[in-house]
C-alpha positions, 0 to 999 in steps of 0.5 A: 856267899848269899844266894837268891834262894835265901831271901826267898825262901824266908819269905815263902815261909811268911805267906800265911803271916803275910795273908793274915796282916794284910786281912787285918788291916784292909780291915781297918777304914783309914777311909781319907776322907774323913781320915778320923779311923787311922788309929787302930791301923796305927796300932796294929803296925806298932804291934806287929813291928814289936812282933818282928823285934823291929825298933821304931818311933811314932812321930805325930804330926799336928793335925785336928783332935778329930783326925788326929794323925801320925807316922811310923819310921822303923829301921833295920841295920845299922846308922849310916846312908839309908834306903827307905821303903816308903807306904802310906796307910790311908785308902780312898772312901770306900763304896760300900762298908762290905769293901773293909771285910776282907774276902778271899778267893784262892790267891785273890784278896779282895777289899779297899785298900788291898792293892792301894796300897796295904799290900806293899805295907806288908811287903815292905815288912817281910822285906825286913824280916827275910834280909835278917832271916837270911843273915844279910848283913846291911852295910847302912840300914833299911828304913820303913816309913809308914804316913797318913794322908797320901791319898789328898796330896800329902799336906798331913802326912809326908808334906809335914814330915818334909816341911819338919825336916824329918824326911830324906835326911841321910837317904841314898834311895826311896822305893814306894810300893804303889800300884804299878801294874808291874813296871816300874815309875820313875817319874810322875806327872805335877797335880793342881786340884782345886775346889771351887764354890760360886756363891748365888743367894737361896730364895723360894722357888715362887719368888726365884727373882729374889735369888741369885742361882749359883749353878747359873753363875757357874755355867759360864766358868765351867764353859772357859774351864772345858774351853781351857781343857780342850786346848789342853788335849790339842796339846798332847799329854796334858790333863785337866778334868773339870767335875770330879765332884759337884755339888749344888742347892739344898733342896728342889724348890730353892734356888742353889746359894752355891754351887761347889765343884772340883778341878785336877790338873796334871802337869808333865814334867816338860811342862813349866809348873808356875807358868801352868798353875798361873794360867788356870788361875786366871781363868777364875781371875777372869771370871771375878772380873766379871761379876762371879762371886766365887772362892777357890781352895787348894785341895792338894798341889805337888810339883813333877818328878822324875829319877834316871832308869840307869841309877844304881837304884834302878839297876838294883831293882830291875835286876831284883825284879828279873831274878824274881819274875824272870823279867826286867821291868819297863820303866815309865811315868806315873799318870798322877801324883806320887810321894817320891816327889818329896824325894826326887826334889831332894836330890834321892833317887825315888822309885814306885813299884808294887804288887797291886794294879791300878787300874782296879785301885779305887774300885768297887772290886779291888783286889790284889794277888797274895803271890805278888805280894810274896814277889814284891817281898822278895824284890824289895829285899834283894833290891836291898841287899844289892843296894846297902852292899850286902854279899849276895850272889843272885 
């Protein structure tokens, strides 16, 4: 009979492998955007599953020459129903260059992408390494999808995958090892960013009456866009931030030819999603028909998710979770957009749970704890065990 104390200590045994892969690759900017520095990341994922004797393809996904991307799929096991540990490679810009040199303090890494998300990458690995370590023998096999391009909505990484038909194919269960602070998310809000640009005409400060200044043009949009935001909010729940990034003008002296500024609108699940994404568009169809020269871009759209708590799933990863920490988890929404949508929507229960903390993903000063990148190791790998059948006794 297999017992806890296996999987464990295999893992334990792999915190200094653990430590050192994860410097590695918070070392590599897989900045997104520009997504132009995925392939060293991509390498040293290949060569550390040759290392861990785990075989694996590289799909490429089409994409510019400039950023070119592609995904990894490993397995261990053999065919069958599958369980898939799902993590993306690409981190949000950084603020400074300092951010891809890795530091350590104790039992703190800090660096872009240490707790969003190349921890759970490495936690996903060992996962593997310590079930064959241990003997466990998988009935069906456990899968390691490692994408690109999660962090602006997927459309070059799981969306291709998706739309290709190489995504949830034979699937009986997704974890994703975000940042979740310690829950566990089964759910997770719909997302409608947006870029919108109002058009004006450039023309020297001195003879401003030629030009048309698009920053003006764009006041009156903005003013129905807060309008709309605080009916939102009157409504509970509902999110819509209007300015994540502005942009305007060229120069001091010359009237601004266009003014450029984003949208991001976050759904419930009990909010109809069409109906949503309508009536924000018409607030620019409304100001069309005023006389507003503008131009709309979708920067990413992803549709609300959520899986039951009482799938044996769940039960196996909270009861993993428990035996690991000595707690069961909560289990909650997502407040933004997560890539088990792509799952979930396919009918594969999908579930987030990793070793990092959100609220200080995409900071300056993000960090995540090397034991709980051990813990989330040994949680994915009992979870495993329990779900692919293996013989273990807890």
């Amino acid at each position: 009979m297999l017992s806890f104390r296996d999987i464990a200590d295999a893992v334990d045994a792999e915190r200094d492998a653990m430590r050192a892969l994860l410097s590695a690759l918070v070392a590599i900017p897989t900045e997104n955007p520009p997504a132009t520095g995925y392939r060293p990341c991509v390498a040293l994922l290949e060569s550390t599953l040759t290392q861990l004797q785990m075989p694996f393809e590289r799909i490429d996904i089409p994409s510019p020459a400039e950023a070119p991307r592609a995904a990894l799929r490993a397995w261990l096991g053999e065919s069958g129903p599958a369980l898939c540990f799902h993590g993306h490679y690409d981190v949000v810009p950084a603020m400074s260059t300092g951010q891809f040199v890795p530091r350590i303090d104790g039992d703190t890494l800090y660096g872009r992408g240490s707790s969003d998300m190349k921890s759970g990458l490495v936690a996903m690995l060992f996962a593997a390494k310590a079930l064959r370590t241990a003997g466990v023998a998988l009935r069906g096999r456990l899968e390691l999808l490692f994408v690109p391009d999660e962090e602006t909505g997927g459309a070059l990484g799981s969306g291709a995958l998706a739309a290709a038909g190489l995504l949830a194919n034979d699937t009986l269960g997704m974890l994703l090892p975000e940042p979740t602070s310690g829950v566990v998310w089964n759910a997770n809000r719909g997302a409608i960013t947006l870029e919108v640009k109002v058009f004006g005409r450039a023309a020297h400060v001195a003879l401003q009456h030629l030009g048309t200044n698009a920053v003006e043009h764009a006041l009156p949009l903005l003013s129905r866009l807060f309008d709309f935001k605080r009916e939102l909010e009157a409504r509970g729940g509902s999110i819509l931030l209007v300015g994540g990034r502005v942009e305007a003008g060229s120069n001091f002296n010359v009237v601004p030819a266009e003014c450029r500024f984003t949208i991001d609108r976050r759904t419930d699940p009990g909010e109809d999603f069409d109906a949503e994404r309508h009536r924000l568009l018409a607030i620019f169809d409304a100001a069309r028909s005023d006389g507003i020269d503008l131009d709309v871009r979708t920067i990413q759209e992803g549709r609300s998710s959520s899986t039951a708590p009482d799938d044996a799933l769940a039960n196996a990863l909270s009861d993993s979770v428990a035996a690991v920490t000595g707690d069961a988890p909560a289990f909650e929404m997502c407040p933004g957009l997560l890539e088990t949508r792509f799952y979930a929507e396919r009918g594969v229960p999908a579930f987030a749970y990793g070793p990092g903390i959100l609220a200080v993903s995409h900071g300056p000063q993000e960090f995540v704890k090397l034991a709980r990148m051990a813990e989330c190791a040994k949680i994915y790998a009992l979870t495993a065990a329990r779900r692919l059948g293996a013989d273990q006794d807890g």
